[in-house]
gemmi code that builds the backbone of each chain (N, CA, C; Angstrom):
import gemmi

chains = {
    "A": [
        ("UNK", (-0.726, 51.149, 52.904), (-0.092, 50.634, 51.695), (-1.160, 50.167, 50.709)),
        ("UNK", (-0.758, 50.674, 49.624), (-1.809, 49.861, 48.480), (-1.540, 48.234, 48.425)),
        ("UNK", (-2.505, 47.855, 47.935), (-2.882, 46.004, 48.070), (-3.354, 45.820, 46.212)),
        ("UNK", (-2.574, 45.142, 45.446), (-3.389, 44.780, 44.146), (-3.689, 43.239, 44.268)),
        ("UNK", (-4.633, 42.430, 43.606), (-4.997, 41.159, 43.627), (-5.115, 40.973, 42.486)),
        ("UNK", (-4.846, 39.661, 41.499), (-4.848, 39.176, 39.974), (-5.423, 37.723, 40.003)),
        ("UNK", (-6.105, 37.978, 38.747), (-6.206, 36.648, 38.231), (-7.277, 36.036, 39.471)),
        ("UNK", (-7.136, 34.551, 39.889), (-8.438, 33.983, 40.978), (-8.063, 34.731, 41.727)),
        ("UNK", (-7.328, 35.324, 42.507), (-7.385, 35.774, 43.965), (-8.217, 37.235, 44.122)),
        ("UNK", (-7.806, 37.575, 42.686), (-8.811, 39.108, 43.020), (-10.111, 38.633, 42.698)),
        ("UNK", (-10.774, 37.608, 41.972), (-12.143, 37.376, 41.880), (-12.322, 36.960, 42.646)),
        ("UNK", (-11.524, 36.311, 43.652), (-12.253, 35.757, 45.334), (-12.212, 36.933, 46.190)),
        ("UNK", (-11.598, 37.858, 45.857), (-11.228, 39.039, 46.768), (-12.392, 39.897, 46.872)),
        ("UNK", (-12.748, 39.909, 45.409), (-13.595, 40.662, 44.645), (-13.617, 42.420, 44.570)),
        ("UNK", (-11.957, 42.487, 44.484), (-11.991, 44.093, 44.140), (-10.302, 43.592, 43.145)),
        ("UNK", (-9.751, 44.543, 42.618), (-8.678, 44.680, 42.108), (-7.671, 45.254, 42.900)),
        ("UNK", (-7.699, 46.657, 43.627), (-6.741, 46.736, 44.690), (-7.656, 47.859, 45.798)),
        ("UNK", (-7.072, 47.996, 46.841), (-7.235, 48.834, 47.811), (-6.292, 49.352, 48.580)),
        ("UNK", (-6.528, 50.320, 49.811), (-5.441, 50.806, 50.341), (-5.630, 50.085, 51.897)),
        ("UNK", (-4.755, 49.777, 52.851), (-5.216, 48.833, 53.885), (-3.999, 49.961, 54.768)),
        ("UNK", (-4.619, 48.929, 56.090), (-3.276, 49.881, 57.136), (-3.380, 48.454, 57.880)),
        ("UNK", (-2.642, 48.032, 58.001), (-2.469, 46.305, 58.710), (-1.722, 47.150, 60.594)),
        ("UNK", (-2.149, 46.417, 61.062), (-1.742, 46.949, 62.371), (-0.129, 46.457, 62.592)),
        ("UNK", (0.661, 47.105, 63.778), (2.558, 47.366, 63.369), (2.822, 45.760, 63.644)),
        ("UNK", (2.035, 44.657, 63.903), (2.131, 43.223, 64.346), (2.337, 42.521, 63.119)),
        ("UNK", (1.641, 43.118, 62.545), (1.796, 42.767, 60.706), (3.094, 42.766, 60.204)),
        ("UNK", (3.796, 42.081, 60.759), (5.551, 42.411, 59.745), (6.004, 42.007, 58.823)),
        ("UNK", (4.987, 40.719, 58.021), (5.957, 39.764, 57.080), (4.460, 39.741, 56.149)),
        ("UNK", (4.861, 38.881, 54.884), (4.080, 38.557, 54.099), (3.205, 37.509, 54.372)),
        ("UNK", (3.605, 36.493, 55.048), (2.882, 35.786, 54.911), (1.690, 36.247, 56.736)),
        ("UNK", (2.534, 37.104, 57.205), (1.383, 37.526, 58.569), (0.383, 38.159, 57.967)),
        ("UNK", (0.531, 38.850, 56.731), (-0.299, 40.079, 55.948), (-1.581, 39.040, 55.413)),
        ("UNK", (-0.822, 37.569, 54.902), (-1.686, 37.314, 54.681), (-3.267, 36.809, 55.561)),
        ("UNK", (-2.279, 35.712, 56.667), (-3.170, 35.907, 57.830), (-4.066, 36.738, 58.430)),
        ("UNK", (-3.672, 38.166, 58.620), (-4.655, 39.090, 59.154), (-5.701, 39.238, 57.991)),
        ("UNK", (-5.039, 39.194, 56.599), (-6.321, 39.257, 55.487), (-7.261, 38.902, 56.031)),
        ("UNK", (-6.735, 36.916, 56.102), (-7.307, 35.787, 56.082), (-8.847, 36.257, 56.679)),
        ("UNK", (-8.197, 37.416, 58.365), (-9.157, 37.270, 59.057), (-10.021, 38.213, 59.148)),
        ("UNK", (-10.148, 39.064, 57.987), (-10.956, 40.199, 57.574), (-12.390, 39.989, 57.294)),
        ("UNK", (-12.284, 38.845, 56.414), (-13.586, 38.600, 55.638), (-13.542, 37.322, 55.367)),
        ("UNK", (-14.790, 36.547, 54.933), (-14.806, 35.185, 54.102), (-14.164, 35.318, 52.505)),
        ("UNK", (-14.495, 36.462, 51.930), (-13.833, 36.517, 50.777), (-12.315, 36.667, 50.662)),
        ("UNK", (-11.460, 37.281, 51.809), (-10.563, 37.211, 51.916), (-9.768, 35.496, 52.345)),
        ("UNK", (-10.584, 35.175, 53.709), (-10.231, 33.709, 53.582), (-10.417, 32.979, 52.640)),
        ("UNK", (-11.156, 32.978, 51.717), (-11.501, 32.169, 50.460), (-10.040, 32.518, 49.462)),
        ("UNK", (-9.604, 33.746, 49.058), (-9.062, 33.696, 48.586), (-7.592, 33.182, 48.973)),
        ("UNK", (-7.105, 32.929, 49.963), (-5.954, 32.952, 50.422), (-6.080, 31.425, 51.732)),
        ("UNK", (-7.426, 30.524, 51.382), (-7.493, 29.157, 51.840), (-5.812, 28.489, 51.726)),
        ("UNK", (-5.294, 28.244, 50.885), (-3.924, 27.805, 49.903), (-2.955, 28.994, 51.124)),
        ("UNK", (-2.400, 29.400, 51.284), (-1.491, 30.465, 51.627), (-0.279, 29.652, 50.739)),
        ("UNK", (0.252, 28.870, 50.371), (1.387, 28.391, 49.832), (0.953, 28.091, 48.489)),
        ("UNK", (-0.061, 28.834, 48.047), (-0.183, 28.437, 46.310), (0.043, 30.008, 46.705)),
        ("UNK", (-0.379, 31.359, 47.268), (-0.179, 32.284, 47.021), (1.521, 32.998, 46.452)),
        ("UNK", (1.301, 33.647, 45.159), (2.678, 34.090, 45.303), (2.437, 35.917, 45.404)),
        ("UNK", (3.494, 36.482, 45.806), (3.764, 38.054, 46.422), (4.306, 38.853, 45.933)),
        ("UNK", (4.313, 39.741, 45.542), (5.311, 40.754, 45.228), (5.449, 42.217, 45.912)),
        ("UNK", (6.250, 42.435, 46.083), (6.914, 43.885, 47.037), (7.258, 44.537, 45.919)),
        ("UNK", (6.473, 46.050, 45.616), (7.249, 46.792, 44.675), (7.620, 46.600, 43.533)),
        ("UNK", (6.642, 45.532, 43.010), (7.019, 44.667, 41.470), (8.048, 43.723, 41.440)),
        ("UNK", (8.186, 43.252, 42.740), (9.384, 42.502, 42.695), (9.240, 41.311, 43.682)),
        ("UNK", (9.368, 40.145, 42.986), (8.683, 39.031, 43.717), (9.202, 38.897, 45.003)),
        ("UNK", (8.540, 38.114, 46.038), (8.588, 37.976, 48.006), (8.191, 36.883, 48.375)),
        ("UNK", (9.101, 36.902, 49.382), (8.748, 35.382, 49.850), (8.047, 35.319, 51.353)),
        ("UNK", (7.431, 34.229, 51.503), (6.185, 34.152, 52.661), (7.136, 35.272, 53.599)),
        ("UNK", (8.365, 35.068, 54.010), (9.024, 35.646, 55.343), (9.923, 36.782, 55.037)),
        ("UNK", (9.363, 37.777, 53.846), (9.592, 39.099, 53.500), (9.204, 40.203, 54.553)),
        ("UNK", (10.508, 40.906, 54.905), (9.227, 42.240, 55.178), (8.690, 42.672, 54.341)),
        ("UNK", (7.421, 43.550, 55.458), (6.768, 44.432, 54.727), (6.906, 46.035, 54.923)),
        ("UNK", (7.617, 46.406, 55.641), (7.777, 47.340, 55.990), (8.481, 48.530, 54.493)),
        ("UNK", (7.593, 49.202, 54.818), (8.034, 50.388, 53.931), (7.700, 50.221, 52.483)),
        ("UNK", (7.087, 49.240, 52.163), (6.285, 48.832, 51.536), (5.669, 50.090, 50.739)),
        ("UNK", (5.188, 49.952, 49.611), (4.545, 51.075, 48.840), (2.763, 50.061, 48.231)),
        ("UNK", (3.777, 49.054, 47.368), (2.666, 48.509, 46.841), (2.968, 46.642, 47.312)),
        ("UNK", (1.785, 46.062, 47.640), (2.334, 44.493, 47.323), (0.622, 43.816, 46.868)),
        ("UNK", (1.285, 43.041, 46.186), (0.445, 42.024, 44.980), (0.247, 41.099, 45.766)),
        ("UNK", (-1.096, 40.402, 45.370), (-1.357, 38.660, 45.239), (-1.973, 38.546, 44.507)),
        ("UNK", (-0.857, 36.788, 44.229), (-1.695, 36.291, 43.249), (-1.565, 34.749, 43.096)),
        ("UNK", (-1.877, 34.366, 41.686), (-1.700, 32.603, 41.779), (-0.170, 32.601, 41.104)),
        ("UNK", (-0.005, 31.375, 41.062), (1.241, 31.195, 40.259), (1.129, 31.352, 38.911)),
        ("UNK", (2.352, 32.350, 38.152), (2.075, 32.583, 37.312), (1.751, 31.907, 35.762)),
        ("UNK", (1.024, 32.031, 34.638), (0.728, 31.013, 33.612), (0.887, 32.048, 31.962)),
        ("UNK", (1.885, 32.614, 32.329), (1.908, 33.281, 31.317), (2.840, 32.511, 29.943)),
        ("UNK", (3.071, 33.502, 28.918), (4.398, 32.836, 28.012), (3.562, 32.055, 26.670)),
    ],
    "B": [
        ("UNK", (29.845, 45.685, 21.311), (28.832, 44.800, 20.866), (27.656, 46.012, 21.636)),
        ("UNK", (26.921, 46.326, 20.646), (25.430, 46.811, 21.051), (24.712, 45.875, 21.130)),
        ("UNK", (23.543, 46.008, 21.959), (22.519, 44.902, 22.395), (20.995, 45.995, 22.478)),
        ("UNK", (20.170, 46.417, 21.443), (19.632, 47.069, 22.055), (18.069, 45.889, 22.364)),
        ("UNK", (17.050, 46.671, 23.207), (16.691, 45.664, 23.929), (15.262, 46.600, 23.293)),
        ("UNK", (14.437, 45.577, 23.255), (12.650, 45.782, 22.673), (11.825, 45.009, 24.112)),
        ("UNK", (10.926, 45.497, 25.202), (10.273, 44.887, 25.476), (8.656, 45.473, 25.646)),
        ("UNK", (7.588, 45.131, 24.843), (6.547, 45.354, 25.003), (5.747, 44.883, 25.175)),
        ("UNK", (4.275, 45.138, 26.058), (3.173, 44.107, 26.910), (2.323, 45.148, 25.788)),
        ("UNK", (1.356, 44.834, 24.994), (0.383, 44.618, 23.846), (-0.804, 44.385, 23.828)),
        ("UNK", (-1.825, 44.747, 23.158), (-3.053, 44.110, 22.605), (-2.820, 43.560, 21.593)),
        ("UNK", (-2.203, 44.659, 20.675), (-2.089, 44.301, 19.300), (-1.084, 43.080, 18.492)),
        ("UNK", (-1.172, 42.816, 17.600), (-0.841, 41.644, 17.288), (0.829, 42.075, 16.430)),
        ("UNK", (1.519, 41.235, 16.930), (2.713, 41.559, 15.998), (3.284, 40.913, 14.841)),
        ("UNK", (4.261, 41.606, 14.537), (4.516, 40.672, 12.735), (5.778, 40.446, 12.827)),
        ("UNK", (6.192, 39.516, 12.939), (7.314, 38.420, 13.578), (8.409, 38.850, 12.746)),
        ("UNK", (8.374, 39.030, 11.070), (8.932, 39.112, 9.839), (9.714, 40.700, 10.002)),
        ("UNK", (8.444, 41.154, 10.789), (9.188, 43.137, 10.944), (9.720, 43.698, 12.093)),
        ("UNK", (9.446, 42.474, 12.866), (10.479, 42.301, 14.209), (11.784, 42.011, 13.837)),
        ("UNK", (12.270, 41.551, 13.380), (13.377, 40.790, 12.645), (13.746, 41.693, 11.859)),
        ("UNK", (13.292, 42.165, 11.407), (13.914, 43.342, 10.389), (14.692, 44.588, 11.382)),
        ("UNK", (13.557, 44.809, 12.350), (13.906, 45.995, 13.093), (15.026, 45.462, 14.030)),
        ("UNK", (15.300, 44.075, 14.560), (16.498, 43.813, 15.282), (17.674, 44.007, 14.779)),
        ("UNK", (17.594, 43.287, 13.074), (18.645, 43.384, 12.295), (19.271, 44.247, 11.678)),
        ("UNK", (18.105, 45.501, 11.264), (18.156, 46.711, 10.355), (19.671, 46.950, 10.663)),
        ("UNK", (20.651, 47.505, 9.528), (22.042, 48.333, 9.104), (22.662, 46.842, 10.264)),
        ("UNK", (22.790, 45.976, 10.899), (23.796, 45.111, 11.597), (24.151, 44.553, 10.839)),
        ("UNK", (25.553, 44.332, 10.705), (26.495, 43.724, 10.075), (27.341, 42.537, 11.277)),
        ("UNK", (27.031, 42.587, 12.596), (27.587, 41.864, 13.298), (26.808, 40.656, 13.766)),
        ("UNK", (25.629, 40.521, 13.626), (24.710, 39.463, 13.791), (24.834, 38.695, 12.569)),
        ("UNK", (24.710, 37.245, 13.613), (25.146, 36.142, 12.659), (23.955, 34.767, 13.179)),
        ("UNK", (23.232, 35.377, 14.025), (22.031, 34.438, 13.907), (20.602, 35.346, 14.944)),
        ("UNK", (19.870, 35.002, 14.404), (18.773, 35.278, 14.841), (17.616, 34.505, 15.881)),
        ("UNK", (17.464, 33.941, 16.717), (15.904, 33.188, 16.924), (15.388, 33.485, 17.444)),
        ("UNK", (14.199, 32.931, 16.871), (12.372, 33.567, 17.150), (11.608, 32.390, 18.045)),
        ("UNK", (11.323, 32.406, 18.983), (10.337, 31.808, 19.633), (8.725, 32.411, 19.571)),
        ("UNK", (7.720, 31.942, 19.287), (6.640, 32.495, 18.657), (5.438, 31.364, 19.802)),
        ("UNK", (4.883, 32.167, 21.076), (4.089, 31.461, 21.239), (2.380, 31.951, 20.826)),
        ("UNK", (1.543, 30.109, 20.423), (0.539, 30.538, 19.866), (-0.444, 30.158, 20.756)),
        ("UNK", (-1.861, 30.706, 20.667), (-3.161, 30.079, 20.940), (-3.751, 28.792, 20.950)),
        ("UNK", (-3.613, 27.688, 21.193), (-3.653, 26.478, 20.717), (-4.841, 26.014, 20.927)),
        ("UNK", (-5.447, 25.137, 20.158), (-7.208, 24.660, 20.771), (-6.882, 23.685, 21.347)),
        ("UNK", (-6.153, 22.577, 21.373), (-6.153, 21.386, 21.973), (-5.826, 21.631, 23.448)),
        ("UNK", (-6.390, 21.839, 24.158), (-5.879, 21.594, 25.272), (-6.441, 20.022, 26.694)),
        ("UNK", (-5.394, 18.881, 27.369), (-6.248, 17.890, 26.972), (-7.363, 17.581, 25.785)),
        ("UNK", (-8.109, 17.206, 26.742), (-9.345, 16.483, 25.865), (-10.001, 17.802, 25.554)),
        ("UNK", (-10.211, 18.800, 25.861), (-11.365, 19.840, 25.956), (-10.813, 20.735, 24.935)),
        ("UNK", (-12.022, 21.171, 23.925), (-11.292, 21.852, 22.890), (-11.371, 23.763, 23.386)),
        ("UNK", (-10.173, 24.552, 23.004), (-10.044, 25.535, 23.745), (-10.612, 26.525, 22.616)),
        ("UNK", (-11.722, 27.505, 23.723), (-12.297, 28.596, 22.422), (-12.006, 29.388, 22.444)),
        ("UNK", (-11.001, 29.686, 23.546), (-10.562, 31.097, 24.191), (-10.069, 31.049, 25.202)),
        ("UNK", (-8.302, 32.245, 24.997), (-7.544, 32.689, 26.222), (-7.856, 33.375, 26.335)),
        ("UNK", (-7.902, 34.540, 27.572), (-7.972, 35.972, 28.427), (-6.230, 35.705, 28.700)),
        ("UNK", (-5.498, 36.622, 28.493), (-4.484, 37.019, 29.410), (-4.328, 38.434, 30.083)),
        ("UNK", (-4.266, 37.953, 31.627), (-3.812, 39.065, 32.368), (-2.969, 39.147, 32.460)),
        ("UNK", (-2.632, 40.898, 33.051), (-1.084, 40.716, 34.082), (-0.729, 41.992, 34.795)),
        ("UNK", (0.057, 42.192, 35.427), (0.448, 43.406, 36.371), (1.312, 44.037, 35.597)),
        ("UNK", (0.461, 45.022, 34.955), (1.357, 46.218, 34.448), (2.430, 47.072, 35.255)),
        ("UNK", (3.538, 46.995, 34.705), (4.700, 47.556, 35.648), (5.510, 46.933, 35.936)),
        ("UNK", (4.839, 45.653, 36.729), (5.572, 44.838, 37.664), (6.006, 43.505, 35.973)),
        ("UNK", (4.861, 43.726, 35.394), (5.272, 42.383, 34.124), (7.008, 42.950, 32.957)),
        ("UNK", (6.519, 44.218, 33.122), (7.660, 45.127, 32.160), (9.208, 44.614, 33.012)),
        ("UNK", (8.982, 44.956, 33.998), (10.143, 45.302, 35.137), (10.715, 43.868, 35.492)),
        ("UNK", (9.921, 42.666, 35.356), (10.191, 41.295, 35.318), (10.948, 40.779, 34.461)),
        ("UNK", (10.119, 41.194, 33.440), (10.854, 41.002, 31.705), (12.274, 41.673, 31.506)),
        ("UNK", (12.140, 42.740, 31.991), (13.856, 43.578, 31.931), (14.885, 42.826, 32.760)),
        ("UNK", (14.333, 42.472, 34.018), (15.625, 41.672, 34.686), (15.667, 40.484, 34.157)),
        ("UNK", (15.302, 39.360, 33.472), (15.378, 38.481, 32.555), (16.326, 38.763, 32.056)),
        ("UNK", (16.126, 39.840, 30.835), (16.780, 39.958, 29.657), (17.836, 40.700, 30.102)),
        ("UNK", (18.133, 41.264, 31.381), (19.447, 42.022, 31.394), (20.260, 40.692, 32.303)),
        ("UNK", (19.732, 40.204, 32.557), (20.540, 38.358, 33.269), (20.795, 37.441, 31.646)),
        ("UNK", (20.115, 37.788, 31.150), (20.050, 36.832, 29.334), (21.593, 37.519, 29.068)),
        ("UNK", (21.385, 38.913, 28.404), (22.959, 39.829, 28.205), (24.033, 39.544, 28.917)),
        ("UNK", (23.900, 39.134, 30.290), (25.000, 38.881, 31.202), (25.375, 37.546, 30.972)),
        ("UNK", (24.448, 36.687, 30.651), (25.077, 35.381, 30.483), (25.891, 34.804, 29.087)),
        ("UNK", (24.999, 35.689, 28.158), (25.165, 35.149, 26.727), (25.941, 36.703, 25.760)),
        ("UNK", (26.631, 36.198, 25.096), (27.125, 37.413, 24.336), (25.568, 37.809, 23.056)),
        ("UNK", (24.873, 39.034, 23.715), (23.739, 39.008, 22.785), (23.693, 40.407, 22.099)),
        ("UNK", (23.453, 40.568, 20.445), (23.313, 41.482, 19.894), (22.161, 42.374, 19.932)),
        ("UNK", (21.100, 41.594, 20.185), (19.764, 42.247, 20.595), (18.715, 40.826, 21.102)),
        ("UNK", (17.306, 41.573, 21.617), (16.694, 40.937, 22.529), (15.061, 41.664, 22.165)),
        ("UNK", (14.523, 40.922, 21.592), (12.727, 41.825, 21.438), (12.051, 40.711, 22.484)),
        ("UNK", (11.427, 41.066, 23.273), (10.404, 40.611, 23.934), (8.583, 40.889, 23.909)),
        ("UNK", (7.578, 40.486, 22.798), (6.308, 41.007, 23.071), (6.124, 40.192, 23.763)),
        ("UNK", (5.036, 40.198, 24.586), (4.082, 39.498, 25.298), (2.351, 40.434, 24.746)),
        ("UNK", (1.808, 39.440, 24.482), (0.267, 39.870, 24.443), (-0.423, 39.676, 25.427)),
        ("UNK", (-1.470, 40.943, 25.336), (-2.619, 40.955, 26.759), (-3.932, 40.910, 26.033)),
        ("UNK", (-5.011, 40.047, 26.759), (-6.491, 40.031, 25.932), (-7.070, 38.901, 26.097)),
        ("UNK", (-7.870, 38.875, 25.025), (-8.670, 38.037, 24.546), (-8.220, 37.152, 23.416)),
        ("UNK", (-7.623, 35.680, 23.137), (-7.533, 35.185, 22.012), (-7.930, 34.060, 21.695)),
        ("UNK", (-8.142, 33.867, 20.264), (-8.629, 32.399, 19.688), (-7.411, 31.740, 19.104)),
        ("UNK", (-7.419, 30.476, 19.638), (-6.918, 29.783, 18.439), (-6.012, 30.214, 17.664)),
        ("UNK", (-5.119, 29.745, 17.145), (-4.098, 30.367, 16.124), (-3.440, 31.705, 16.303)),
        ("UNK", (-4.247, 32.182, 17.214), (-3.837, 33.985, 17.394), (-2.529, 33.764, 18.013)),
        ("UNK", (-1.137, 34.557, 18.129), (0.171, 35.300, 18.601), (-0.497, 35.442, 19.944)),
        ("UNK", (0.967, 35.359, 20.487), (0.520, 34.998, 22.253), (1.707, 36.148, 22.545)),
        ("UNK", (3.048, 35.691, 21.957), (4.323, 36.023, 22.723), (5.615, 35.924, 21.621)),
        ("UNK", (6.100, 36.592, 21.742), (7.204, 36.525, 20.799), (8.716, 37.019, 21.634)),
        ("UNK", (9.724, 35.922, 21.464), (10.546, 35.805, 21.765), (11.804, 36.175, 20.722)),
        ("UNK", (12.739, 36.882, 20.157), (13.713, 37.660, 19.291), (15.019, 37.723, 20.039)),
        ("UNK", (16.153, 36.815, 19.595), (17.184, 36.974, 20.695), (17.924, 36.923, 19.343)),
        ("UNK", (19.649, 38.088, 18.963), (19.988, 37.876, 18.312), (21.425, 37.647, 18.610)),
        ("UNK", (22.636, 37.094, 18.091), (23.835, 37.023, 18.603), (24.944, 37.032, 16.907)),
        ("UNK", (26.450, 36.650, 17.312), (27.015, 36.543, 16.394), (26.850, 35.137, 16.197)),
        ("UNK", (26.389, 34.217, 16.886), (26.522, 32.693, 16.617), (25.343, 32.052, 17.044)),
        ("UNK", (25.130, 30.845, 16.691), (23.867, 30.552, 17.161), (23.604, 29.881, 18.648)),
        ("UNK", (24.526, 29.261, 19.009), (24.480, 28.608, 20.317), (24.246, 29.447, 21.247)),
        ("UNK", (24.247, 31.094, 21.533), (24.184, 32.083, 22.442), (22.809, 32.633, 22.104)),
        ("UNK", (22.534, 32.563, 21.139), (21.001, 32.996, 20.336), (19.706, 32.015, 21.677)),
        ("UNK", (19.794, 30.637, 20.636), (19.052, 29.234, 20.739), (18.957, 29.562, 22.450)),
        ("UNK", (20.323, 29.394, 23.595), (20.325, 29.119, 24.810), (19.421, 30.428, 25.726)),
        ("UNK", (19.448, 31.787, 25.084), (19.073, 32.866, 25.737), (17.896, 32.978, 25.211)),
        ("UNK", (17.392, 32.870, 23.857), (15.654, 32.429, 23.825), (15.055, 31.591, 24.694)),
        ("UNK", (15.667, 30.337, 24.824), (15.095, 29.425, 25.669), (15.135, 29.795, 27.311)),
        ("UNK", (16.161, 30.270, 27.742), (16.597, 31.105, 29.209), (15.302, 32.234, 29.229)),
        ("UNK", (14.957, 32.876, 28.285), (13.904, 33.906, 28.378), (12.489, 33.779, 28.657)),
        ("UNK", (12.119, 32.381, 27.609), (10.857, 31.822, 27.716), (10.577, 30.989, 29.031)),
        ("UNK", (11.783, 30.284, 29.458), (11.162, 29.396, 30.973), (11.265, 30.494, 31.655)),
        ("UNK", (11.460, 31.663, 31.602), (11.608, 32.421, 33.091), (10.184, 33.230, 32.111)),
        ("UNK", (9.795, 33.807, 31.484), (8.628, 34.642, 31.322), (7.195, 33.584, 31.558)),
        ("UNK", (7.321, 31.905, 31.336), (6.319, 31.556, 31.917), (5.934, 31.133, 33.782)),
        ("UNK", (7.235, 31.669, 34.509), (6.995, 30.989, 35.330), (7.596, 32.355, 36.603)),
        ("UNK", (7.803, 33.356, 35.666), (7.708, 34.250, 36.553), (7.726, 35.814, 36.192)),
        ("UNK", (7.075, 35.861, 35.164), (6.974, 36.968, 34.538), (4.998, 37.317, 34.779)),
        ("UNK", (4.379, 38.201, 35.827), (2.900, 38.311, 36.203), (1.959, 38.332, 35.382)),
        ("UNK", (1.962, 37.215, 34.470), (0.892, 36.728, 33.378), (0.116, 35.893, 34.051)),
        ("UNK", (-1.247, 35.517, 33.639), (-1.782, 34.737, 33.820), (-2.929, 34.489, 32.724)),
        ("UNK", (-3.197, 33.074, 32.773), (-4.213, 32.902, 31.634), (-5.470, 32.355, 31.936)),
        ("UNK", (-6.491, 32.948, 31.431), (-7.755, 31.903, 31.774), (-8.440, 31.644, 30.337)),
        ("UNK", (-9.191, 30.190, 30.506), (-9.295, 29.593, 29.090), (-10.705, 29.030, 29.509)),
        ("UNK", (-11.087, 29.052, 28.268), (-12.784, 29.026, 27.805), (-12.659, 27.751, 26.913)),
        ("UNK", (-13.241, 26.603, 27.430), (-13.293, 25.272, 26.767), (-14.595, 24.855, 26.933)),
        ("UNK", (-14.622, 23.524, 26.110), (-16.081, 23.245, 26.570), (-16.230, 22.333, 27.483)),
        ("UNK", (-15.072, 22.502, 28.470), (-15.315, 21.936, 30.065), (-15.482, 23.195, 30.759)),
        ("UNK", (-15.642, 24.432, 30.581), (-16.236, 25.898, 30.958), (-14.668, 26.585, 31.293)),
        ("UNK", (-15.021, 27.715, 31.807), (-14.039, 28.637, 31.925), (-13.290, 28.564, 32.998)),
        ("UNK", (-12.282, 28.773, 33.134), (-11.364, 28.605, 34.487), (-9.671, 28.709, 33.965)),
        ("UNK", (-9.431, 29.369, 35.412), (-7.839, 29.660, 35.379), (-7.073, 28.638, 34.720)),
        ("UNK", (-6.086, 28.813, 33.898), (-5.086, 27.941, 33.976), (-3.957, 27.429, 35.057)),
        ("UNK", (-3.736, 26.474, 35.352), (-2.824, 25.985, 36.146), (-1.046, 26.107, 36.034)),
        ("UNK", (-0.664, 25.992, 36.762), (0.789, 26.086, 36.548), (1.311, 25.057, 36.915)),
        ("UNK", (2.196, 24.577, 35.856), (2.590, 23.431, 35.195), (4.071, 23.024, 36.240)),
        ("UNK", (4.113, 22.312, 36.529), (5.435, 21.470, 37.347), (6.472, 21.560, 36.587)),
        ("UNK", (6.158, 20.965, 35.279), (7.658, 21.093, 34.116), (7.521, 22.442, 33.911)),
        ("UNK", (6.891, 23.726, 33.983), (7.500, 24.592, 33.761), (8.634, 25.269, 34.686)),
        ("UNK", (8.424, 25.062, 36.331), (9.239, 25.420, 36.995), (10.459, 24.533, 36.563)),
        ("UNK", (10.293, 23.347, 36.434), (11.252, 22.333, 36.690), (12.535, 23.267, 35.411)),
        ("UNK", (11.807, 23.381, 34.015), (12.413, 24.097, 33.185), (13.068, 25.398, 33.313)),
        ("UNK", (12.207, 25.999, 33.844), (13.279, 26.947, 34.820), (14.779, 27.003, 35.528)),
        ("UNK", (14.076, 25.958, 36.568), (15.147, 25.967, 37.586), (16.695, 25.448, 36.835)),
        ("UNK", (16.500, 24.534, 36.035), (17.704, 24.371, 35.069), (18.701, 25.474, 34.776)),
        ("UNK", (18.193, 26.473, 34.697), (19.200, 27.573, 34.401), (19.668, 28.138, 35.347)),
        ("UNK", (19.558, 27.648, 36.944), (20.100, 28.227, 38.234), (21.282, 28.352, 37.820)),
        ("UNK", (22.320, 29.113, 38.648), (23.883, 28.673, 38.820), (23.959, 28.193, 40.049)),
        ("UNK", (24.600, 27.783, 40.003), (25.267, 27.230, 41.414), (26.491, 28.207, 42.223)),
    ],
}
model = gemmi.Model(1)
for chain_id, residues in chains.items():
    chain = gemmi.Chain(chain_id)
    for i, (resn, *xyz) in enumerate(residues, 1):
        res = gemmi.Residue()
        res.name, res.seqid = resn, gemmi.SeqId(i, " ")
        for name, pos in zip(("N", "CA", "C"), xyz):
            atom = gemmi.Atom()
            atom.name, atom.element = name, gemmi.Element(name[0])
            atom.pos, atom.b_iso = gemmi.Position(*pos), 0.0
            res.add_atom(atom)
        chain.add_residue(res)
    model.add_chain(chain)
structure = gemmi.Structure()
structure.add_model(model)
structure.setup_entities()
């Protein structure tokens, strides 16, 4: 599945998006984030907060205990500050 | 009642005066108009602001904005609906966002501008970062903006 990151989380991430394959244990959003967590320091850095993180599935906002399954695209990011 | 609907994510700067024209053009059934117009502001606290960046998730910001405004139509009897949002770099005084809700009356106008703007700051995939002379860094997200939000739940 593609992965996009915005705003601080992709400068802690330090890419904009990639394509990942999370292993089938991976079922929810907020597990996705965990296994991030445990990828890299830049990944833990970005996702220290897991509850400032917000998600989106498919352009369409998710909550920590979303699946992920079948998934195409999902986002992180901060809360939004737009308007 | 036609409602046709404008929503565009931008560099360029818009002209509030020809927005309004284009909502209204040949309508004879609109009987009020309002414009919400957000700007660039320097004051921010104490630290004077020299510059926004706004990001956002193309696609996902469009597709945000549409379910808004097609929940705005459902709630409010609305003749039309322009939504810009700007993306970039801005100073000061510069157009941020423009809000265009039109109806036959004004109380359906006033309530669905305001219904549009707490939901595009607090969940529409913008984000801002600002250049002061306390240095550069994300903007935060504001408590009263959710709080402003959530007001428009139903029950």
């Amino acid at each position: 599945m593609k992965v996009k990151y915005f705003a601080w989380v992709r400068e802690r991430v330090g890419k904009a998006e990639e394509t990942i394959e999370p292993p089938a244990t991976v079922r929810t959003v907020e597990e996705l984030i965990a296994w991030l967590s445990a990828q890299s320091e830049a990944y833990a850095y970005a996702f220290e907060k897991p509850k400032v993180i917000r998600a989106a599935i498919d352009h369409a906002h998710a909550k920590p205990d979303t699946a992920i399954a079948g998934a195409r695209e999902i986002a992180f990011f901060p809360p939004m500050t737009g308007g | 009642m036609s409602c046709p609907v404008t929503i565009r994510i931008q560099e360029d700067d818009f002209d509030l005066a020809r927005e309004i024209e284009i909502l209204t053009k040949s309508r004879t059934d609109i009987g009020a108009v309002v414009s919400f117009s957000g700007i660039c502001r320097a004051d921010e606290d104490s630290a004077k602001v020299a510059a926004l960046t706004l990001e956002h998730y193309p696609g996902m910001a469009e597709e945000e904005i549409k379910r808004h405004v097609d929940e705005a139509t459902s709630r409010w009897p609305l003749n039309g609906v322009t939504v810009i949002h700007r993306v970039g770099r801005f100073m000061p005084g510069q157009n941020i966002v423009l809000v265009l809700t039109a109806s036959q009356h004004r109380q359906a106008a006033f309530q669905a501008a305001e219904f549009l703007m707490d939901y595009l700051k607090t969940s529409a995939p913008f984000w801002k970062k600002e250049e002061s002379e306390a240095g550069t860094g994300w903007v935060e997200a504001e408590a009263r903006d959710d709080e402003a939000a959530a007001r428009w739940t139903r029950s």
